[in-house]
Each structure stands twice: as structure tokens, then as C-alpha cells.
SEDRENRO-255112 format. One record per residue (C-alpha): residue in one letter; x, z, y. Coordinates in steps of 0.02 Angstrom, whole numbers, plus 50000, padded with zeros to 5 digits. Example, Ala and Ser with C-alpha at 12.3 -4.5 7.8 and 13.67 -1.06 7.14 Angstrom:
2
+-----+-------+-------+-------+
| res |    xx |    zz |    yy |
+-----+-------+-------+-------+
|   A | 50615 | 50390 | 49775 |
|   S | 50684 | 50357 | 49947 |
+-----+-------+-------+-------+
***
This chain:
466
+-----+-------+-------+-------+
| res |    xx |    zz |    yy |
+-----+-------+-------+-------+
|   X | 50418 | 48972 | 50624 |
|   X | 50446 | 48955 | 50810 |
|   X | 50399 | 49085 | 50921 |
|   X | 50268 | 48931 | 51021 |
|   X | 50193 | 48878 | 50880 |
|   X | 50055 | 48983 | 50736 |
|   X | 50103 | 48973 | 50562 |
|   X | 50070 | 48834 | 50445 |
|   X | 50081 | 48880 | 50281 |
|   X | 50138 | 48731 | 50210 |
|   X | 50285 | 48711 | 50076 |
|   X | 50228 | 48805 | 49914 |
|   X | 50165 | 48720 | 49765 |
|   X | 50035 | 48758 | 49637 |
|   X | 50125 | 48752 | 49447 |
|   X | 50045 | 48653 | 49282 |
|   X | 49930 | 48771 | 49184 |
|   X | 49845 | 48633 | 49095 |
|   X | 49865 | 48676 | 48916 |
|   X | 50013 | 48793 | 48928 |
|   X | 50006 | 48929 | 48837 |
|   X | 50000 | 49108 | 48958 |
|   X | 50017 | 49278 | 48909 |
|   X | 49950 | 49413 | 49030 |
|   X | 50025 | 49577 | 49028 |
|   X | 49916 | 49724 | 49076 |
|   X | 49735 | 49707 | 49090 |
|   X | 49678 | 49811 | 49246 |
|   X | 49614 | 49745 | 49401 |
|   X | 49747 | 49602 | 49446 |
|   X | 49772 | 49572 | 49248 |
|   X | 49579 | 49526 | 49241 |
|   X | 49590 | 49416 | 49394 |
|   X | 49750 | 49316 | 49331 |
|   X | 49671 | 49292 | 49161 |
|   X | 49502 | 49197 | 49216 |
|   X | 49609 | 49109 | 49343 |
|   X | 49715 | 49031 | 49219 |
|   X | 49569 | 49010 | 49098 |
|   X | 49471 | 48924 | 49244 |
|   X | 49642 | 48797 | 49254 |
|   X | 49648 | 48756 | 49085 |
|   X | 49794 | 48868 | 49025 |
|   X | 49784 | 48947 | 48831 |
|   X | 49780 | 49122 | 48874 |
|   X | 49847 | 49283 | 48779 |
|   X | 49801 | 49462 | 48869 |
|   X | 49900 | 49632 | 48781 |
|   X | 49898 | 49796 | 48879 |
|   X | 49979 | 49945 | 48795 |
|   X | 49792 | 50043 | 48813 |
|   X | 49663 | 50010 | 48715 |
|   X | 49517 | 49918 | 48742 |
|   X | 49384 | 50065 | 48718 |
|   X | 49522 | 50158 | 48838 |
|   X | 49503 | 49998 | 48970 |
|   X | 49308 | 50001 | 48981 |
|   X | 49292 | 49820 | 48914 |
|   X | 49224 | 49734 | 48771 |
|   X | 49315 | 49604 | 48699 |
|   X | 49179 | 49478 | 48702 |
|   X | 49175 | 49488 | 48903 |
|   X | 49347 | 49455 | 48931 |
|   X | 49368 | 49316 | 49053 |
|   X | 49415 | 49147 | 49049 |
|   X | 49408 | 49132 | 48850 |
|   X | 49575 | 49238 | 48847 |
|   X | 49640 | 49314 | 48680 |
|   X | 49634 | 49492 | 48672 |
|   X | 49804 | 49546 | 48570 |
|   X | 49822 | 49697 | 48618 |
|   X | 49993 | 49743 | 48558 |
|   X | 50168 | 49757 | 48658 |
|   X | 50236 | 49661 | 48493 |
|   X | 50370 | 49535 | 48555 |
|   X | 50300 | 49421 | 48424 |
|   X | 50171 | 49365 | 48555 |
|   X | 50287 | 49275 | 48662 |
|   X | 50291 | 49121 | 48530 |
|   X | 50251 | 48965 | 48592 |
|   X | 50240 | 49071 | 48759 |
|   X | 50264 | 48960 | 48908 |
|   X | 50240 | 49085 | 49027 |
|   X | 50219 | 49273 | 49071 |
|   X | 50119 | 49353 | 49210 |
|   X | 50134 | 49520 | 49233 |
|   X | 50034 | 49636 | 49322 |
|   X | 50092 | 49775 | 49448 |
|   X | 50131 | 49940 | 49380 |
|   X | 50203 | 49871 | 49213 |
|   X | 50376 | 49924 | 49185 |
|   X | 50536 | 49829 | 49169 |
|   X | 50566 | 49928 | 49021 |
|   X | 50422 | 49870 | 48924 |
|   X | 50477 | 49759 | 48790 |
|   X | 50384 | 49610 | 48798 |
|   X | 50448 | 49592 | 48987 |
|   X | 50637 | 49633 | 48891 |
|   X | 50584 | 49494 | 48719 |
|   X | 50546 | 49379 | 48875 |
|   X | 50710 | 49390 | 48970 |
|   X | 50783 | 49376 | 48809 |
|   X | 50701 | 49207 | 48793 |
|   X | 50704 | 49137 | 48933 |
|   X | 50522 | 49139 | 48967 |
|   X | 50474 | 49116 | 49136 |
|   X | 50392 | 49297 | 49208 |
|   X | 50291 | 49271 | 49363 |
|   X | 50196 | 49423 | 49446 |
|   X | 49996 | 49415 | 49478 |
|   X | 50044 | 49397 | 49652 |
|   X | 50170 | 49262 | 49648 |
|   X | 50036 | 49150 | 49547 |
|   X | 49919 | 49196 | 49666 |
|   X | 50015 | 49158 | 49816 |
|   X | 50064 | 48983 | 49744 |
|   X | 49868 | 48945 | 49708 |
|   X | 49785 | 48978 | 49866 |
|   X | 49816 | 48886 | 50031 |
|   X | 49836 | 48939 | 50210 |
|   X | 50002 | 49042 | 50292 |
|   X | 50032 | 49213 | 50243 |
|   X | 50055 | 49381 | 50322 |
|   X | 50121 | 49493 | 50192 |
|   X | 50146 | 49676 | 50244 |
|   X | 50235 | 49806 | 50122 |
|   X | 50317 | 49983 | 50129 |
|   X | 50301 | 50165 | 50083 |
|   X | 50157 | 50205 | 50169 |
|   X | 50018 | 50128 | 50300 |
|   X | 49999 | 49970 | 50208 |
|   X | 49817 | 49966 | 50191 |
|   X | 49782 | 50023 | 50358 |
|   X | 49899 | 49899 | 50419 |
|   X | 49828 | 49759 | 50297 |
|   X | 49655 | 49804 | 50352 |
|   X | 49668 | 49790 | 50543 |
|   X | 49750 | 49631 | 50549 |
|   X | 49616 | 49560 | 50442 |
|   X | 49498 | 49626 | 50555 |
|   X | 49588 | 49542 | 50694 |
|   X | 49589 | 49398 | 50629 |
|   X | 49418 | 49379 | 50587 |
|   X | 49370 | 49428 | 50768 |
|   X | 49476 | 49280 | 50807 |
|   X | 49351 | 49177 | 50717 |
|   X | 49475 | 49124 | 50581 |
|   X | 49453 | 49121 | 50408 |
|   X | 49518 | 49269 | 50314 |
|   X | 49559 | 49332 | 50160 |
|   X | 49630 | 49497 | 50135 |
|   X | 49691 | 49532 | 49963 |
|   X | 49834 | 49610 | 49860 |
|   X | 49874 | 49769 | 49834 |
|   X | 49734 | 49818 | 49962 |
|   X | 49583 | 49770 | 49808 |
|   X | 49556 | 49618 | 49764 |
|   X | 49707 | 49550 | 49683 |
|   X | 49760 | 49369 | 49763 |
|   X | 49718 | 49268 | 49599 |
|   X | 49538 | 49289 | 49632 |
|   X | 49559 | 49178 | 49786 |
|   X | 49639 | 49033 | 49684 |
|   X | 49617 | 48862 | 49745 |
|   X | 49528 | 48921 | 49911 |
|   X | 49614 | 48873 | 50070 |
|   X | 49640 | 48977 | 50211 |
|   X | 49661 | 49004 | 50389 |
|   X | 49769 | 49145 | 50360 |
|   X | 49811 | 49260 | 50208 |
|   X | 49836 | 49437 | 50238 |
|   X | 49927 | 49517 | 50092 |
|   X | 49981 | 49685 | 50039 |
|   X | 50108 | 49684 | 49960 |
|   X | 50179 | 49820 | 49830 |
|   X | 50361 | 49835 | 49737 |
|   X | 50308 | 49810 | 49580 |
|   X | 50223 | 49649 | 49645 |
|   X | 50380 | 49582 | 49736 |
|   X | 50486 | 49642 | 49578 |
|   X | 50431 | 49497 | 49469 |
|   X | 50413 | 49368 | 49625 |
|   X | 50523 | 49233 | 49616 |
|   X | 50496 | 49118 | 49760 |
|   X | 50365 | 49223 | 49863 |
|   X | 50379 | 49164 | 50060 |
|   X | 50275 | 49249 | 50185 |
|   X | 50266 | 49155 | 50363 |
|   X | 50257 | 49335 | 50422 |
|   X | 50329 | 49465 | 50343 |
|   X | 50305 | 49644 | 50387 |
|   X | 50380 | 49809 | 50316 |
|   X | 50333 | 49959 | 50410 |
|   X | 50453 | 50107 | 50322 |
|   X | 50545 | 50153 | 50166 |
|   X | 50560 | 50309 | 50097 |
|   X | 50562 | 50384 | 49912 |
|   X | 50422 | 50335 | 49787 |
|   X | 50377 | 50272 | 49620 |
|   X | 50543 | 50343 | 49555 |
|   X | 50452 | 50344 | 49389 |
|   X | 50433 | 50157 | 49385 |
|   X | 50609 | 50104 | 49470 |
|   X | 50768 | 50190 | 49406 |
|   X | 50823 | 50248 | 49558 |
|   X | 50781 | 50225 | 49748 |
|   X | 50913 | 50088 | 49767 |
|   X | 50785 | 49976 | 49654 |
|   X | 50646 | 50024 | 49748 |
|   X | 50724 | 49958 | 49881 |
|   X | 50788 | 49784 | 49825 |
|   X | 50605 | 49767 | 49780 |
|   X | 50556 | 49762 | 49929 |
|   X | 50683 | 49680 | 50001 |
|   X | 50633 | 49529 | 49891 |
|   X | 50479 | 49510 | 50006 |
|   X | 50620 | 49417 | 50130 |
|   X | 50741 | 49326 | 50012 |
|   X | 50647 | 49158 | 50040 |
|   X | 50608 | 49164 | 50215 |
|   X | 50692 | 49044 | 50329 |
|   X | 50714 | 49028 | 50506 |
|   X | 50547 | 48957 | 50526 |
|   X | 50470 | 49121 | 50485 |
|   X | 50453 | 49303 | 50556 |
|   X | 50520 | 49471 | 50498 |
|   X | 50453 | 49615 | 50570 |
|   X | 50542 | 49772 | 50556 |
|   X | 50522 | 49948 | 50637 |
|   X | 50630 | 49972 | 50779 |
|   X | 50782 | 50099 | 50771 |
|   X | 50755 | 50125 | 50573 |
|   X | 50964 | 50109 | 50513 |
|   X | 50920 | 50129 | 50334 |
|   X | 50788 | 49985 | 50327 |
|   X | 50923 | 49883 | 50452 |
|   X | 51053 | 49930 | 50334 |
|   X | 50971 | 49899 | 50185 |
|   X | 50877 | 49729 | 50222 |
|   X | 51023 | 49631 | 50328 |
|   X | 51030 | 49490 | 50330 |
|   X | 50869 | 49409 | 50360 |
|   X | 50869 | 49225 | 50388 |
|   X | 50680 | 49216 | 50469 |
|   X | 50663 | 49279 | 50638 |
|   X | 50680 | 49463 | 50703 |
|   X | 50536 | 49562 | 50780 |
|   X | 50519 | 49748 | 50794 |
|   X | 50417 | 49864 | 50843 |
|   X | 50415 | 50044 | 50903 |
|   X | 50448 | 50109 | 51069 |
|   X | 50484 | 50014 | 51224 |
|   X | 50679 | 50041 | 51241 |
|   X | 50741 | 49911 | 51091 |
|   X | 50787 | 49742 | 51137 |
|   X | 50723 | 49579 | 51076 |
|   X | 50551 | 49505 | 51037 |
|   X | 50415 | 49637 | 50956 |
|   X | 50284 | 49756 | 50986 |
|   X | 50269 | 49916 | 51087 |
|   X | 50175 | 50069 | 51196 |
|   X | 50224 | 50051 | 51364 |
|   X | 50111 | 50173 | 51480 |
|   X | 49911 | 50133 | 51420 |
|   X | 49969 | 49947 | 51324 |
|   X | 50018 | 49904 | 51176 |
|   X | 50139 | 49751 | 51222 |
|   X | 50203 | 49624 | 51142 |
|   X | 50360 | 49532 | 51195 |
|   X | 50408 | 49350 | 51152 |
|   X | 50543 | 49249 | 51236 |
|   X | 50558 | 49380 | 51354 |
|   X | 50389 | 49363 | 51406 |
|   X | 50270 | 49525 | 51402 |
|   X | 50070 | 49513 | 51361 |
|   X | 49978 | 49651 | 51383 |
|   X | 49859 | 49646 | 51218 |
|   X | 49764 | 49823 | 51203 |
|   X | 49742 | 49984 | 51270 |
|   X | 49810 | 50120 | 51186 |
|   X | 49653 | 50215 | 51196 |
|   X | 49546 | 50117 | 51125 |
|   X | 49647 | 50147 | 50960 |
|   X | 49538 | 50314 | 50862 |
|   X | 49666 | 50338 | 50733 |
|   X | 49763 | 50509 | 50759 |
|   X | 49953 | 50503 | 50726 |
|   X | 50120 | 50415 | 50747 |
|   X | 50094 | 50341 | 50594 |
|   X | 49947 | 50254 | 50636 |
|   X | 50023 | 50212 | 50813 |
|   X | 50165 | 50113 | 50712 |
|   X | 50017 | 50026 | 50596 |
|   X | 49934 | 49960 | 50762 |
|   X | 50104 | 49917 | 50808 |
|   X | 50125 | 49815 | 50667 |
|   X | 49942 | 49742 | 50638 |
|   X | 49945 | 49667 | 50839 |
|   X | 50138 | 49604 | 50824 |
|   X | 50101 | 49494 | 50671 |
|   X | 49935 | 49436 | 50706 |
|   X | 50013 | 49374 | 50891 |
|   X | 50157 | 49286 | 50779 |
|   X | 50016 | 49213 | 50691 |
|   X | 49955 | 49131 | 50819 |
|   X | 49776 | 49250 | 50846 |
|   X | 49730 | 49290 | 51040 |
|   X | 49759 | 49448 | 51110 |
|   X | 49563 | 49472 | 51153 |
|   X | 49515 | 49468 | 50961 |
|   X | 49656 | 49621 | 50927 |
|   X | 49578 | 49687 | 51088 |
|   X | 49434 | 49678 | 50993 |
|   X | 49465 | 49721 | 50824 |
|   X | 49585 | 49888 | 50887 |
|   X | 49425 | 49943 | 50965 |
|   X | 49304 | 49940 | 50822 |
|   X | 49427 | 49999 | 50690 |
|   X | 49371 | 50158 | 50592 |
|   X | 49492 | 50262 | 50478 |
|   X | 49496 | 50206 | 50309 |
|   X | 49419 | 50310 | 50193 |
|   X | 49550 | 50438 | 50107 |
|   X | 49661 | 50423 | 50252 |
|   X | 49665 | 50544 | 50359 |
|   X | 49476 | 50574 | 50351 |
|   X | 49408 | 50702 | 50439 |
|   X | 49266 | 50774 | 50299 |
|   X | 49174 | 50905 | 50391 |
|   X | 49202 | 51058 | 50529 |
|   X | 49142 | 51219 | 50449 |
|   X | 49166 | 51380 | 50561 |
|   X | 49280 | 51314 | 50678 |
|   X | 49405 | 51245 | 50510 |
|   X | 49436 | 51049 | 50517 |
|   X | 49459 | 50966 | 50312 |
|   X | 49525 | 50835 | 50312 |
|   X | 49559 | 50715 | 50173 |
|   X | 49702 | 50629 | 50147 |
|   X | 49702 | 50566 | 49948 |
|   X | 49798 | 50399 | 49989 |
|   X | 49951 | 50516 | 50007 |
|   X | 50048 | 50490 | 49835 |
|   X | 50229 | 50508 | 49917 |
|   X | 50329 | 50633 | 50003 |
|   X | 50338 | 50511 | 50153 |
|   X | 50150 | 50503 | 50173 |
|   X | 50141 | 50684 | 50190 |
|   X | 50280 | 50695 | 50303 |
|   X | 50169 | 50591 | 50440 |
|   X | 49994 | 50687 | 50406 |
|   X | 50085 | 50858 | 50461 |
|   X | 50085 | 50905 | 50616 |
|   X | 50160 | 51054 | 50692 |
|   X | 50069 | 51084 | 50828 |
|   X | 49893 | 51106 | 50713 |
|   X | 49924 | 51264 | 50594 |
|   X | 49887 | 51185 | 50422 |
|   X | 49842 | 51263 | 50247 |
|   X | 49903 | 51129 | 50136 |
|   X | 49838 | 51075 | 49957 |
|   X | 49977 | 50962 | 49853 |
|   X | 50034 | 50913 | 49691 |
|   X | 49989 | 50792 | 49539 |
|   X | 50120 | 50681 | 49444 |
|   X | 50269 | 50662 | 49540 |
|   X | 50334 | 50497 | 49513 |
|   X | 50517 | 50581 | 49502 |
|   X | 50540 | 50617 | 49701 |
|   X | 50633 | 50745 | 49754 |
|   X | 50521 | 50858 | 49870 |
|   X | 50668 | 50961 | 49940 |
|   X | 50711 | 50862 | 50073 |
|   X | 50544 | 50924 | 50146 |
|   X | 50551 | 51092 | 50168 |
|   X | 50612 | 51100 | 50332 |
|   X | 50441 | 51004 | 50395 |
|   X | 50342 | 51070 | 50277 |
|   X | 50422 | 51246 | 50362 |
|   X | 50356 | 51197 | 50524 |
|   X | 50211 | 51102 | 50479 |
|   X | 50096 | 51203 | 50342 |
|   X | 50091 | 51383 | 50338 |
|   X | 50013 | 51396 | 50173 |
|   X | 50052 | 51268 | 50039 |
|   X | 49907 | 51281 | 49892 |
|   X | 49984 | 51174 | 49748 |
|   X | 49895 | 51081 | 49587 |
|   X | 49926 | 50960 | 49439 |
|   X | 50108 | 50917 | 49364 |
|   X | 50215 | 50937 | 49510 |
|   X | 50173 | 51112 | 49555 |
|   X | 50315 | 51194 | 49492 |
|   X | 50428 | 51077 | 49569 |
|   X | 50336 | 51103 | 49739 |
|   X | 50343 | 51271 | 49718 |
|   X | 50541 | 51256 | 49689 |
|   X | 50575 | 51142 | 49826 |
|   X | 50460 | 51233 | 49950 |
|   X | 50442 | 51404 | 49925 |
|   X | 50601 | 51487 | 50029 |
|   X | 50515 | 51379 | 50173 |
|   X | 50326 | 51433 | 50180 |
|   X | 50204 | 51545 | 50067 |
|   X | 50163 | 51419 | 49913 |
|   X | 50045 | 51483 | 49788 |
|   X | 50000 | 51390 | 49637 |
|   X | 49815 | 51339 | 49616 |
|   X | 49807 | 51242 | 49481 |
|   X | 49657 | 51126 | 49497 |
|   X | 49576 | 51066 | 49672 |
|   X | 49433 | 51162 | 49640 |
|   X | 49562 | 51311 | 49646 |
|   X | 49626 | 51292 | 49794 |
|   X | 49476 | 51239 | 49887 |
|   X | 49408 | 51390 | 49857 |
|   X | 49571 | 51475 | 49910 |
|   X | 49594 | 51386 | 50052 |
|   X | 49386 | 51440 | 50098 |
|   X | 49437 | 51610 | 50109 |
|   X | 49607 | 51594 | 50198 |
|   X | 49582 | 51476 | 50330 |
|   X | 49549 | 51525 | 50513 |
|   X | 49464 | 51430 | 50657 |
|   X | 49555 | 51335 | 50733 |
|   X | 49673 | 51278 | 50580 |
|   X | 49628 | 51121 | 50477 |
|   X | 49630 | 51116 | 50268 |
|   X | 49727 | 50945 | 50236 |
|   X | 49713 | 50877 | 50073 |
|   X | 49875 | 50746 | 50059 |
|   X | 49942 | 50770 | 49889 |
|   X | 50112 | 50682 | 49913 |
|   X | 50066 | 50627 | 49727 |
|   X | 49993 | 50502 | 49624 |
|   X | 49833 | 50598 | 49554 |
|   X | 49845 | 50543 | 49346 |
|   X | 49856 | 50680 | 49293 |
|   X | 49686 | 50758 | 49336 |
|   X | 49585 | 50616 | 49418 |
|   X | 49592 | 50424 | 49374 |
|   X | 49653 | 50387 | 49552 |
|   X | 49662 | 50443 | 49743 |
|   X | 49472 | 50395 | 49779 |
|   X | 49432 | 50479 | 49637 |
|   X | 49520 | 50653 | 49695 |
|   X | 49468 | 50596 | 49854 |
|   X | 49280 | 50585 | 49834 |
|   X | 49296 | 50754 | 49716 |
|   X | 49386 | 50856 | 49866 |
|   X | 49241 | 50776 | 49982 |
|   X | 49122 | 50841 | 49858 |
|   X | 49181 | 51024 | 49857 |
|   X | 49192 | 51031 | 50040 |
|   X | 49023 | 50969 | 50074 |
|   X | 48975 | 51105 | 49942 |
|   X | 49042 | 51243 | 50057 |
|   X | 48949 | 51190 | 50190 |
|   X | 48771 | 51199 | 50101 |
|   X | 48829 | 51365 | 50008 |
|   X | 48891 | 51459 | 50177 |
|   X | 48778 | 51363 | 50293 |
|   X | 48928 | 51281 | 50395 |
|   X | 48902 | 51201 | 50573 |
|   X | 48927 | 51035 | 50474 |
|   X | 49048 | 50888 | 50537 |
+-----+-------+-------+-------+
***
């Protein structure tokens, strides 16, 4: 991609599915979506997932596309298999994924099916943390622009439910365990916006993790765009070389094409030439964080080819996203805020802020991260730490020489705790740092439950409401 010229999205194919024989591995969201995909092509299709179906909420007489329920993580399944797509979240350890390595059968990821079925160029943005948000403005950039839009991935609607539709531009999130099975996945734009420790559970170590996401740039060329966060060595270390174009963004003092604050503009420089796109105050989300997400969202949608007054636009209209940072209510001078999404330690990091005195609520099922690198900011950035779920103890551990940690055991707990402790003045920040299995069936759910309770203080105790 030259730096003149918007994307194209030309050069990927679509593969046979006519009559081949498909087995689709996991049957949540994306699984669903890749099955009546290939059923709508033609393709003989198999679906196993190692939960039931009474455990999956479906019937077997409403799966999609005329696919065969098996049901079993038997290797047997793979005869007469001509190819496996996998959905994100299932394990490289699971042995059907092992039987088909073993055999030589093709594995191709929902999103690397997906990817080759639609049509139009592709902004994929990955990373720790911020995706969404990220995902989510640019989209809504784009369609200020006018264009065409789909926004899909790892975001909600997995990318195979947008087969054979065409495109002005695809905006993708993009996870590791999606890029993990992708074999020839080429964004025009790539973005990552940070890397830090997570789904240890899933990868074996952080190195893996890493590679993962790497992937996302292994088939970009010089036509294309990288965007990377400026001044990040690990992610520099970790990613070079890149044969597609460099772009970064952060503050104004790197070199080089990318985006940037400078005064009450966010900038973007190509060529040496600066263009003034937005001002920084008509951004409403709080946080550095988010300041690097705008970054992001403006940088690739210019690369893209999208005029500066539709992010103008966009930026100004753009609400948080709901678990994100959400600011619930304001009872009695006390700020809750919830902040579900956060299912890392790197999520939490960014929601703390030392300069507003914070009674924190964390914990759930770990993932196998190591919270003790965070003491020192939790030290300085919560001065109560109200812990739930799995990883309490290990909180507790990691955390408790830094700043008062009790254990609370359920959210309901430490709502109620954090009710009677908190002053005016300080918030109540819900960001978990966690995945939330092991007591709700996702983030929205705890999300919408710690929304619930607070609202339920405020019509027990007659709070001054948000």
C-alpha cells in the first residue's frame, strides 16, 4: 500500500467448499456462523464441541446449514475430513486439532475462512487490551465517511456471517486464538495497540501469546501498513521485522509517519506532511488508554483512505462502550464505575489512576498471569482492594504487602463492602483483571449484575442518582 493511494483489498481467494467434507470445532458464536456458511456453499459439514448440547442452549434439529451434530472430541471424526475450522478459544491441546496435524488435515480458523470469503480491504486491529473500543471507532469513522462497513470479529459478529458480501472496508478485531490457526491472513492495515500478559491458560507461556499475534503481520508486504505504538521496545523487539510499512503512534517526539497529540490536535503525519484531523476535546473517553485507541482508530482509517472530517465526526459522537470504563451512577458524592471488559492485569493497570483514591473490586479465573508485577501500581493506585472468584487468593498474595486487600468472595460481597467504606470523593471501580467463568457466563454478564447492585443502592439509600 502506498502512502497516496486507499487500500484495495484485492489478492485473496475464496477456497472450494463444494462437496468437501468440513468439520467445525466448537460450536459457540463463530462455530455457528462458520457452520451455515459452509452449509450455505455446499460443503458436508461435521460440528463436535467438547460441551454438550443441552449445556450449549441448542437443539439439534436447529443447527444450521444441515451440519452433523457429533458431538465428541473422538479423532475418528477427521475421516474423509478435508478440512478443519476451528473456532477461537479451542486449545492446541485438544486432540482433534493434535489427530489433524497428525494427518495432515488442513486447520483454518473461523476468521481466516471468513477473511478469504468476504470482499473489500481490511483493517485488522489486535492486542491486550482496547480492541473493541478501537474496532468500534474506526467503524464509526468510516461509516461517517459514507463507506460501506462491516465491523466484525472478535468485536460480535464473527466474520463468516459476512461471507460473500463485498465491502468498502472491513474492520476486524482480531484475537490470538484467531490469528493462531490463520495461515495466510493479510490485513491492508494492520494495527496492534499493546502486549502484555493474558490468556496464559490457553497459550503455554507468554512467548506464544506473542507469536500469535505476531502472525497478524507475517503476510503483509510492502504494499500494506503496520501500525505500532510508538516507544513500546518489547512490541519493537518482539514483532521486527515487518515487511509492510511502519506507522506509529503516541506522542509527538517519534520520528516517521503516524499519529499523535500535539497541543489541542490529534495529527497525523504522512510523507512528512502534518493534517490536523480532530480536536482532542472533542474525544469524551477518560484515560491514556483511550487517548492511544483514538490514536489508533484516526491513524488507520487516514491509511485507509477515509477524510479527516468523517473522524472529525465520528471522534465527536463516540460514547464509551458499555463495560468499559462506564460510569454507573454517583451516589453521595462516590463515582462506580464499571469496568467488566477488564480480564487482564494490563487492563487494570490503565483503569487506575492515582490521582482518584479508588476502592477496588477484582478477581475471577486467572488465566495463569502473574499479578505481582502490579503491586507497585496497585500501591499507588487503589487503597482498598475487595477481591472475588478463583483468583482471590492469588491477589491477595501478590497484593497484600502493597495495599489493604480483603477477600469478598462474591460481587455482591464486596459491593456491599465497598457501600460502607467508600468516601465522597473516591470512585468504586469494578475492573476484575479476570475472565469472569467462574461465577458469571461472561464480562456483560458480571457487568450488567454489578450495574444491577449499584442501581439497588441507590433506590435502597435514596442516592443523588448518576
Amino acid at each position: 500500500m502506498k502512502e497516496e493511494v486507499a487500500i484495495t483489498g484485492s489478492g485473496r481467494t475464496a477456497p472450494e467448499l463444494r462437496g468437501r467434507t468440513a468439520i467445525v470445532l466448537g460450536y459457540g458464536k463463530s462455530g455457528r456462523a462458520a457452520a451455515e456458511m459452509l452449509g450455505k456453499e455446499g460443503a458436508l459439514v461435521r460440528v463436535t464441541d467438547a460441551s454438550s448440547l443441552e449445556k450449549l442452549g441448542v437443539e439439534a434439529a436447529a443447527i444450521p446449514g444441515g451440519a452433523q451434530w457429533i458431538g465428541s472430541e473422538d479423532p475418528s471424526i477427521l475421516k474423509g475430513a478435508d478440512l478443519v475450522v476451528v473456532s477461537p478459544g479451542v486449545p492446541p491441546r485438544n486432540p482433534i486439532l493434535r489427530a489433524a496435524a497428525a494427518r495432515g488435515t488442513p486447520v483454518m480458523s473461523e476468521l481466516e475462512i471468513g477473511w478469504r470469503m468476504t470482499k473489500g480491504p481490511v483493517i485488522a486491529i489486535t492486542g491486550t487490551n482496547g480492541k473493541t473500543t478501537t474496532t468500534e471507532l474506526a467503524g464509526a469513522i468510516a461509516r461517517a465517511a459514507g463507506w460501506n462497513a462491516i465491523v466484525a470479529g472478535n468485536v460480535g459478529t464473527p466474520l463468516t456471517a459476512f461471507a460473500g458480501q463485498t465491502a468498502d472496508v472491513l474492520v476486524i478485531e482480531v484475537s490470538s486464538f484467531q490469528l493462531a490457526y490463520s495461515e495466510s491472513f493479510r490485513p491492508e492495515v494492520g494495527v496492534i495497540l499493546n502486549l502484555t500478559e493474558d490468556h496464559l491458560d490457553w497459550h503455554p507461556d507468554f512467548d506464544d501469546y506473542a507469536k500469535a499475534k505476531r502472525r497478524m503481520f507475517d503476510h503483509q508486504t510492502s504494499e500494506d501498513a503496520a501500525c505500532l505504538p510508538a516507544f513500546d521496545v518489547e512490541i519493537a523487539r518482539r514483532f521486527a521485522p515487518i515487511s509492510a510499512r511502519l506507522y506509529h503512534f503516541g506522542d509527538d517526539s517519534f520520528a516517521g509517519s503516524g499519529a499523535f497529540v500535539r497541543g489541542s490536535w490529534v495529527v497525523v503525519r504522512r510523507q512528512g506532511r502534518e493534517t490536523n484531523i480532530v480536536r482532542i476535546a472533542e474525544w469524551k473517553l477518560a484515560g491514556q488508554h483511550n487517548r492511544e485507541n483514538l490514536l489508533a482508530a484516526v491513524l488507520s482509517t487516514s491509511l485507509a483512505g477515509i477524510p479527516p472530517a468523517a473522524a472529525a465526526q465520528a471522534v465527536s459522537e463516540f460514547r464509551s462502550m458499555p463495560h468499559r470504563m462506564e460510569v454507573v451512577a454517583e451516589l453521595n458524592g462516590v463515582q462506580w464505575v464499571n469496568d467488566s471488559k477488564s480480564t487482564n492485569p494490563g487492563s487494570l493497570e490503565k483503569a487506575l489512576d492515582p490521582n482518584v483514591p479508588t476502592i477496588l473490586i477484582a478477581g475471577g479465573v486467572t488465566k495463569g498471569v502473574d499479578f505481582r508485577p502490579l503491586a507497585e501500581t496497585i500501591a499507588r493506585g487503589a487503597r482498598l482492594v475487595l477481591v472475588i472468584g478463583e483468583g482471590a487468593i492469588d491477589m491477595e498474595r501478590a497484593w497484600g504487602r502493597a495495599t489493604p486487600v480483603v477477600r469478598a468472595g462474591t460481587l455482591e460481597n464486596a459491593v456491599e463492602i465497598a457501600r460502607r467504606e467508600a468516601l465522597a470523593g473516591e470512585r468504586v471501580l469494578l475492573s476484575p483483571a479476570c475472565a469472569s467463568f467462574d461465577q458469571f457466563r461472561n464480562y456483560a454478564h458480571r457487568g450488567d449484575r454489578f450495574r444491577e447492585l449499584v442501581l439497588q443502592t441507590s433506590a435502597n439509600r435514596g442516592g443523588d442518582g448518576s
